[in-house]
N, C-alpha and C positions, 0 to 999 in steps of 0.2 A: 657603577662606573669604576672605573681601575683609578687609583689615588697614586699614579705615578708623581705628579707632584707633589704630593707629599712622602715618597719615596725620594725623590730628585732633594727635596728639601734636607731630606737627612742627611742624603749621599754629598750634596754638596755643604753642608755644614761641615761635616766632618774635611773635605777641602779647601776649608776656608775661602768658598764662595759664597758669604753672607747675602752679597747686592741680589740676587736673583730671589722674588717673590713666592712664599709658595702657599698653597689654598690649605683649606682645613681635610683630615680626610674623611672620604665616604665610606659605606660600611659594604660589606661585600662585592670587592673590585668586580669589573669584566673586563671594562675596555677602557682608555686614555692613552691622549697623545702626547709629546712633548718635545722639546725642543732636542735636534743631533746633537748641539753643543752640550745639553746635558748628560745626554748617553757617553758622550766622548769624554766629559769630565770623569764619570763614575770609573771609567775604565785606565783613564790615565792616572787616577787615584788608588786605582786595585779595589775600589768601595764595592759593597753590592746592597739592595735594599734590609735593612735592618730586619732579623729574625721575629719581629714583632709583626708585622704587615704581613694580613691575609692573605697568602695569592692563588687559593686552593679554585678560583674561580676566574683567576685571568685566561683569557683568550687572546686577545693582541694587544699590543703595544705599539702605537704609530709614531713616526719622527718624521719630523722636516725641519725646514730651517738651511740646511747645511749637507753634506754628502758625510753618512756613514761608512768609518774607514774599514778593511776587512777584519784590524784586530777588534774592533768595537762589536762587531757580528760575534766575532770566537769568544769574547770578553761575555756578551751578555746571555749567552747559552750557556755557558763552563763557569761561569761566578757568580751570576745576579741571579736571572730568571727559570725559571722552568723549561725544558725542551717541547713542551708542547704547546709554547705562547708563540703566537705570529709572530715574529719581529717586521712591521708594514712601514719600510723605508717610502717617503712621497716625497713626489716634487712637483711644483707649481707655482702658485703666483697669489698675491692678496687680491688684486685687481680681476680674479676670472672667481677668487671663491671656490677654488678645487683644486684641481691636481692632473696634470697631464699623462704621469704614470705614477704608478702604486703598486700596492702587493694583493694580494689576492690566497684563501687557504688553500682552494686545487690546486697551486703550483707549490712546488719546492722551493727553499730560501737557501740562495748560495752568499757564500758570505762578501760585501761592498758593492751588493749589486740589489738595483730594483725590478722586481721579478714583471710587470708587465705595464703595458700602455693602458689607461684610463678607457674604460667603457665610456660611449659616447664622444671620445675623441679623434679624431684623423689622424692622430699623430706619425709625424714621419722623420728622417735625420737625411738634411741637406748637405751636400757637398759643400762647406765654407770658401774652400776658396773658387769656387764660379759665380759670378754674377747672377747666372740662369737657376731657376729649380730645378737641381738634378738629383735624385733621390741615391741613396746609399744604402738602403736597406740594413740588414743586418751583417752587412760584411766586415764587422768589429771597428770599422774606421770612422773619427772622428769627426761629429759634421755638425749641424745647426739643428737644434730642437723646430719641431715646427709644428703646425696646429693647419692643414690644408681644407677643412671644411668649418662652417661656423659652427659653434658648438652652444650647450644648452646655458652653461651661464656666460656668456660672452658678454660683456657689456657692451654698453651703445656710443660711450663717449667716456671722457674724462670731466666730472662738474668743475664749473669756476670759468676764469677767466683762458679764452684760446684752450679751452678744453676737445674741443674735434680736434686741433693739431697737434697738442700733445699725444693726446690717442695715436693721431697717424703715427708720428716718429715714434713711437715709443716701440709699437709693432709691426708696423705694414711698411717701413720705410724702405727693409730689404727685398723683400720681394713684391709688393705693391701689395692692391686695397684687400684680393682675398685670401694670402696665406700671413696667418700669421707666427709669428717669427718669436718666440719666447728669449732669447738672448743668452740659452743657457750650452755650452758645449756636451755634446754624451756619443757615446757610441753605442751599440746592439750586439752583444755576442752572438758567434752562429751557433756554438755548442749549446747554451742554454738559453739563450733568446733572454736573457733578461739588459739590463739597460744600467749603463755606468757612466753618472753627471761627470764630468771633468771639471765645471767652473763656469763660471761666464764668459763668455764666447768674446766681448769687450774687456776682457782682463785674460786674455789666454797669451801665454807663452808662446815666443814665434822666433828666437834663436836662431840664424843661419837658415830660416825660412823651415823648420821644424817645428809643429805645433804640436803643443801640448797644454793641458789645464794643470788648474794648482794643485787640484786635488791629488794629481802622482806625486810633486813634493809632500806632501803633508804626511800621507802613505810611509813614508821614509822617518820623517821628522817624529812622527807620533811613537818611531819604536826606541826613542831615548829618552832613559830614564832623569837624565838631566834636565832634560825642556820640558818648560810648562808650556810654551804654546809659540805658535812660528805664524809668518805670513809672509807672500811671496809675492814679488810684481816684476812684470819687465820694464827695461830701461833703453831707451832710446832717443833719444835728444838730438838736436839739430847737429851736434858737433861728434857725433855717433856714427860710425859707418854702419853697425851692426845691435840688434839687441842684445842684451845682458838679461839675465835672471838673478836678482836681488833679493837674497832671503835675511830676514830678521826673526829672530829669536829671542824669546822670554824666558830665562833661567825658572827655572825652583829654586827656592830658598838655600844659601848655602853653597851653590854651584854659579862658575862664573863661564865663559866663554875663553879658551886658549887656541893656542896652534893643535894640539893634538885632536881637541876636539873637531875644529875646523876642517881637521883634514879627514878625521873619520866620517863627519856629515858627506865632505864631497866625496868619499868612497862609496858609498852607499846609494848614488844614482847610477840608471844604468843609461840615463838618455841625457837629459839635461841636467847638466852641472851649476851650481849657482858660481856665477862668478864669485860675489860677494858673500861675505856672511857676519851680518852684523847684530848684536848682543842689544835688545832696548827694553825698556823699564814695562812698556806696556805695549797690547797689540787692539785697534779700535776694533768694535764690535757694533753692527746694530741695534737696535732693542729686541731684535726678533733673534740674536744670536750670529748672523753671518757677518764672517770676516770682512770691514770695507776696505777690500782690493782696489777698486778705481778709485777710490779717492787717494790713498797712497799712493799708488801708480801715478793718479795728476800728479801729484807734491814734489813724485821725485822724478819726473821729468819737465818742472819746472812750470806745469800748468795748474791756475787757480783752482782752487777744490774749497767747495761751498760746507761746513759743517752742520749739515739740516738738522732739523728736530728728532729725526730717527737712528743716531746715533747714540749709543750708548754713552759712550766716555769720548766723547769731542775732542778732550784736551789730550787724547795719545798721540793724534794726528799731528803736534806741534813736535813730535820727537823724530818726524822725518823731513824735519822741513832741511834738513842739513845736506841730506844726501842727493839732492837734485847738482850740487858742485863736485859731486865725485868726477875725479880725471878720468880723460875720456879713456877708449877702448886703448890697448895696449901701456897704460898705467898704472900704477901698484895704490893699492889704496890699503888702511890696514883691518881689519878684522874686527879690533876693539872700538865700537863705534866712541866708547868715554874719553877714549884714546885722539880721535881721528879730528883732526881742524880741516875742513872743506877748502880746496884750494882748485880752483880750473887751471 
């Protein structure tokens, strides 16, 4: 088995990312998975696995967790791995035990993209904004991950208390009892058929009624050598005509947030521009590595957000409790969140 984590371990020591656990290694790697946030650190470090680690028998390398960005693809061909290791980007769910798409070695790996839908799965991408199931195929445009026949690890319920009705809402809510609805935004290229997560479909940008997932921000953000790490929500409150897109940013060491910065970040979009762009100490993480979007998103438009046990570091959530008082649409608010006293 591939001792990626014990790669990742090095790769992120050397990043001074102690908190992340890593196993002992095995002896002649093939295959292991691990977390996108790890891939994404190694790359935004410049790291690659330490010349010590055997990789004379790796075959693939799989990630989930989080959407690998393109430069993380180009990063781990051209400085970490081998060119004839899979890189098998997957997405799924804990609750199904699998993966709705994945990679595969008959297909080609293009880089931010997952190369096919899961064997045994229906999978399909619905038109978000209709009601009805209307299928969108591969026509590149953005819609609802979907799952139209029952599939082989589906579960039967949720255990505990009002476990059937969580089950319901959790998936069948949008389109009723037989399709189910994963929550996650992607589109299907036509040129290469492979498949690009946007974010979650309850955390998607919708700006003047233009959708977008987080993951095009991030795409942007990840190619500054400044930022350690960013995360993005929209804002729309009662006293709102219109949404915002509100981005927060984690410096590197020694690098602080200004106007020039500011203004080259909003250069650098070619759809959605963040209204806001504000400098904070830390960005929350689950334990499984994914950015918690909707709970930020509650905070800062002023709705309660529960810090469950599956968070990593709970206590970053309390650094945006400020910005649900940001003045409304047509008001100047300033940059430097250290800076900024919340006033409506």
């Amino acid at each position: 088995m591939l001792d990626v984590i014990g790669i990742a371990c090095r790769m992120l020591t050397d990043l001074g990312l102690h908190e992340l656990m890593c196993e002992p290694r095995d002896q002649n790697p093939s295959e292991k998975g691990c977390l996108a946030y790890t891939l994404a650190s190694g790359c935004l470090g410049k790291v690659g696995p330490d010349k010590s680690f055997n990789l004379s028998k790796l075959r693939v390398v799989t990630s989930s967790g989080s959407v690998l960005s393109e430069d993380t693809y180009r990063w781990f061909y051209s400085k970490a791995f081998p060119p004839s290791v899979l890189l098998c980007s997957m997405s799924g769910g804990t609750d199904i035990a699998g993966c709705f798409v994945g990679g595969t070695p008959l297909l080609p790996v293009y880089a931010g993209e997952i190369q096919c839908k899961a064997l045994g799965m229906a999978v399909d991408i619905f038109d978000a904004a209709r009601p009805d199931p209307v299928s969108l195929g591969n026509s590149a445009e953005a819609g609802e991950l979907v799952c139209t026949e029952p599939f082989p690890s589906q579960p039967l319920a949720f255990v505990g208390e009002d476990g059937n009705e969580r089950y319901r809402s959790s998936y069948f809510e949008r389109y009723g009892t037989t399709i189910w609805c994963q929550g996650d935004l992607v589109k299907q290229l036509a040129d290469t058929g492979g498949l690009v997560i946007l974010g979650r479909s309850d955390g998607v940008l919708n700006p003047s009624g233009v959708r977008s997932g987080s993951a095009e921000i991030y795409a942007v953000t990840e190619t500054f050598p400044e930022l350690s790490d960013s995360i993005c929500v929209g804002q729309k409150r009662e006293i709102d005509a219109d949404e915002r897109v509100l981005l927060f940013i984690k410096m590197k060491s020694g690098s602080r947030l200004d106007t020039d910065l500011a203004q080259r970040i909003h250069r650098y979009y070619p759809r959605h521009v963040p209204k806001f762009v504000f400098e904070v100490a830390d960005i929350p993480y689950t334990v499984n590595g994914k950015k918690c979007e909707i709970n930020v998103k509650n905070i800062v438009n002023g709705r309660k957000s529960v810090a469950s046990g599956t968070i990593a570091n709970p206590g970053a959530l309390d650094l945006y409790e400020q910005y649900w008082q940001l003045p409304k649409e047509g008001r100047e608010a300033s940059h430097k969140s250290r800076n900024y006293e919340p006033k409506l």
